[in-house]
C-alpha positions as CSV (number, residue, x, y, z in Angstrom):
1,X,17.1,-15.7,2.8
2,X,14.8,-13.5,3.6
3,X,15.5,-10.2,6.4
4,X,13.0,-9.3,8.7
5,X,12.6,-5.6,8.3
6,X,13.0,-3.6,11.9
7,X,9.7,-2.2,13.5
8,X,7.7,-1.6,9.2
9,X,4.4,-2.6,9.3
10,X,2.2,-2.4,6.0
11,X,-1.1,-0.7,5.8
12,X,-2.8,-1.8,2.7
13,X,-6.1,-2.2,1.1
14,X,-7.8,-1.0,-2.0
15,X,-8.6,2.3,-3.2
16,X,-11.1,4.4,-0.4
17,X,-9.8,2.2,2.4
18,X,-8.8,4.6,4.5
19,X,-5.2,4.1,4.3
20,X,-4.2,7.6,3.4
21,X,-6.2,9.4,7.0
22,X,-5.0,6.2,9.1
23,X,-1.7,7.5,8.5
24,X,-2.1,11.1,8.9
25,X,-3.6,9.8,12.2
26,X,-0.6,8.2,12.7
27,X,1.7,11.0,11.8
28,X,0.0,12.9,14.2
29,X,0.9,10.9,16.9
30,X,4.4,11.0,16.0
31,X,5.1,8.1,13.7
32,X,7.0,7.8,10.7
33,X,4.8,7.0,7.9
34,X,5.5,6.6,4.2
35,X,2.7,7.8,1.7
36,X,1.4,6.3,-1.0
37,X,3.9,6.5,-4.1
38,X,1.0,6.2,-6.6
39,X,-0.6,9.1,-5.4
40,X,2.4,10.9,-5.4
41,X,3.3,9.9,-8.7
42,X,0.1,11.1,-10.0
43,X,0.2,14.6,-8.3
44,X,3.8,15.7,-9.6
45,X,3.0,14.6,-12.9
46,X,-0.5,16.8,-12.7
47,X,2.2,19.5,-11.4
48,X,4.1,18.9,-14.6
49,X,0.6,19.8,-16.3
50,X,-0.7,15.8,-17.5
51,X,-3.6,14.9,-17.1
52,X,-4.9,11.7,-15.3
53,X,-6.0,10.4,-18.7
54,X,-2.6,10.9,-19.9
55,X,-0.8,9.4,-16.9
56,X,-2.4,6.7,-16.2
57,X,-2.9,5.5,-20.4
58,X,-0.9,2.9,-20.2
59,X,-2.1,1.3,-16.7
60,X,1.2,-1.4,-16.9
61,X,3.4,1.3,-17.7
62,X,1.9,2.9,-14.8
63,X,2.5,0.5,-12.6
64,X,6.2,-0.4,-13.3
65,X,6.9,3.0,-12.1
66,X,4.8,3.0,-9.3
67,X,6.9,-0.6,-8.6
68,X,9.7,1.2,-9.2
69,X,9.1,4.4,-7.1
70,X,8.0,1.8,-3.8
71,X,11.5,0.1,-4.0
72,X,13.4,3.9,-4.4
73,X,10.9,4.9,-1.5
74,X,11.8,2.0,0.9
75,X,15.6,1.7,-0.1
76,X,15.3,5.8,2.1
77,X,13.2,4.8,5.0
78,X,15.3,4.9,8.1
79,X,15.7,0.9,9.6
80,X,15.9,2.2,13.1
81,X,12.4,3.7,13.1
82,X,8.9,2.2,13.6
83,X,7.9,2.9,10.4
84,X,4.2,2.9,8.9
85,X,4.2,2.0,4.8
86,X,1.0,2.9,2.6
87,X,1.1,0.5,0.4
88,X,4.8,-1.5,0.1
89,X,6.4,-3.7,-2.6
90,X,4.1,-6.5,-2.3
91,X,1.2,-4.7,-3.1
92,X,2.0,-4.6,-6.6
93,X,2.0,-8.1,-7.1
94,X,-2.2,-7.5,-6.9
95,X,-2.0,-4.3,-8.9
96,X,0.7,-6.3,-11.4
97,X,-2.4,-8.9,-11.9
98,X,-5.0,-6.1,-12.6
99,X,-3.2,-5.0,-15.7
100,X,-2.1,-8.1,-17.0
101,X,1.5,-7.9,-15.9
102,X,3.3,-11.2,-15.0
103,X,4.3,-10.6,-11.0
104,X,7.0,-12.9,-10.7
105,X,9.6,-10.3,-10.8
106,X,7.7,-8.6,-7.8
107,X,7.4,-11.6,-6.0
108,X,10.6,-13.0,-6.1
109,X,11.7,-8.9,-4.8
110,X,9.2,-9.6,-2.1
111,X,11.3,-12.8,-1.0
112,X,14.2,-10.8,-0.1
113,X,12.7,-8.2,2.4
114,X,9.5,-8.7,5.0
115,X,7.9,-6.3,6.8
116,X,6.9,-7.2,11.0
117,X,2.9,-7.1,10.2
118,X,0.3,-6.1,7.5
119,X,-3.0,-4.7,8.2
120,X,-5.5,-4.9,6.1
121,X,-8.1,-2.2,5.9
122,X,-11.7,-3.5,5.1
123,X,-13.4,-1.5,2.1
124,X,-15.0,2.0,3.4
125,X,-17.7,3.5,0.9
126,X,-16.1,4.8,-2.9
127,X,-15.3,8.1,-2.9
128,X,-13.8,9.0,-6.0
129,X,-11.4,11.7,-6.4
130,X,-9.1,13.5,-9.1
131,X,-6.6,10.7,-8.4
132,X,-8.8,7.1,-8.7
133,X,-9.2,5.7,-11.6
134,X,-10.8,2.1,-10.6
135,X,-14.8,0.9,-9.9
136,X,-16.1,-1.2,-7.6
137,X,-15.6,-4.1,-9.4
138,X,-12.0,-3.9,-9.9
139,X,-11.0,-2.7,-6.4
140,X,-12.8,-5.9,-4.9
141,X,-11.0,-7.7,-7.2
142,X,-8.0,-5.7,-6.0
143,X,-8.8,-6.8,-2.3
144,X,-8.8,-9.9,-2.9
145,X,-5.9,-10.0,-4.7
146,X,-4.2,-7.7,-2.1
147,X,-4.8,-10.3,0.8
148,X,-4.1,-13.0,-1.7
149,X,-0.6,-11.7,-2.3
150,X,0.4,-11.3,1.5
151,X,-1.1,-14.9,2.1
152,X,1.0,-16.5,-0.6
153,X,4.3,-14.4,0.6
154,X,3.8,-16.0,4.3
155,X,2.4,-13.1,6.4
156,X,-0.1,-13.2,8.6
157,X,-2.9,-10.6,7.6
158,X,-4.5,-9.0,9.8
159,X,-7.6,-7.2,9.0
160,X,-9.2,-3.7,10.1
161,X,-12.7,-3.1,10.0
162,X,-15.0,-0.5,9.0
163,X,-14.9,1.7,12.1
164,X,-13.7,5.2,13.0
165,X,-10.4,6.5,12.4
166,X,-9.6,6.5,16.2
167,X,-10.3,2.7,17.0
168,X,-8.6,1.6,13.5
169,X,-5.4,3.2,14.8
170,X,-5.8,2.0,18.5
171,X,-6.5,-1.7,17.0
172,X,-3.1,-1.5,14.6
173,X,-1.4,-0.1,17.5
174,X,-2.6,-2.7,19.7
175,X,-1.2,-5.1,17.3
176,X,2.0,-3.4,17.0
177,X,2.8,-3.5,20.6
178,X,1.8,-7.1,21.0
179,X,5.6,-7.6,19.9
């Protein structure tokens, strides 16, 4: 049976989204948000003097821990908060499918927890940086797969256009205080 998570809502969407400065945005305003684990991932193990060649080598591996690290991250997130996720559980089902993983495990984890909304951010322009390792064609595969995954889990996506910081935030707040 599945437990409707208190006040989380996802924001998702493949790499140079926006994600990450929709959420600062959000910070700013006060809200709790929850980064993106993968990006953390990758910067402590930079800190710990790898390489992004050398972290991210084995992409499944990679991913198992980025899995892992999202369910450690979420199991810490306070329930009595409006709470803003980059990137939750159920995104990993897509990046699961990019590598060649099987995501049945991650789906079945995904039946036991949901989340009040997800917002999907539409693809901004690629900006690569120290941290991305995926081209165009793979992150509109992982789009696809990303909306795909929700879809099949039951939620309602809702997507976010291309548009300025500002009105993506106002439109996911709008959203958020339909309920």
């Amino acid at each position: 049976m599945k437990k409707i998570t208190p006040d989380w809502y996802v924001i998702t969407g493949g790499p140079s989204s926006g994600k990450t400065t929709v959420l600062q945005g959000l910070t700013k305003l006060g809200y709790f948000t929850a980064p993106d684990v993968a990006r953390d991932y990758i910067n402590q193990e930079i800190a710990n003097g790898k390489s992004l060649k050398e972290i991210r080598r084995n992409e499944a591996e990679f991913q198992r821990i980025v899995l892992k690290m999202k369910i450690e991250r979420e199991k810490k997130i306070p329930k009595n908060k409006t709470v803003f996720l980059d990137n939750a559980v159920p995104c990993s089902i897509a990046y699961y499918q990019t590598c060649g993983l099987n995501p049945q495990g991650v789906i079945q984890l995904c039946r036991e927890n949901q989340y009040q909304k997800i917002f999907f951010l539409e693809q901004l322009s690629i900006k690569k940086d120290y941290a991305r390792t995926e081209n165009a064609k793979t992150i509109r595969k992982l789009n696809k797969l990303l909306k795909e995954g929700y879809k099949n889990l039951g939620y309602k996506v809702i997507d976010i256009p291309a548009m300025s910081i500002e009105e993506r935030i106002q439109k996911i707040l709008a959203e958020v205080n339909k309920d």
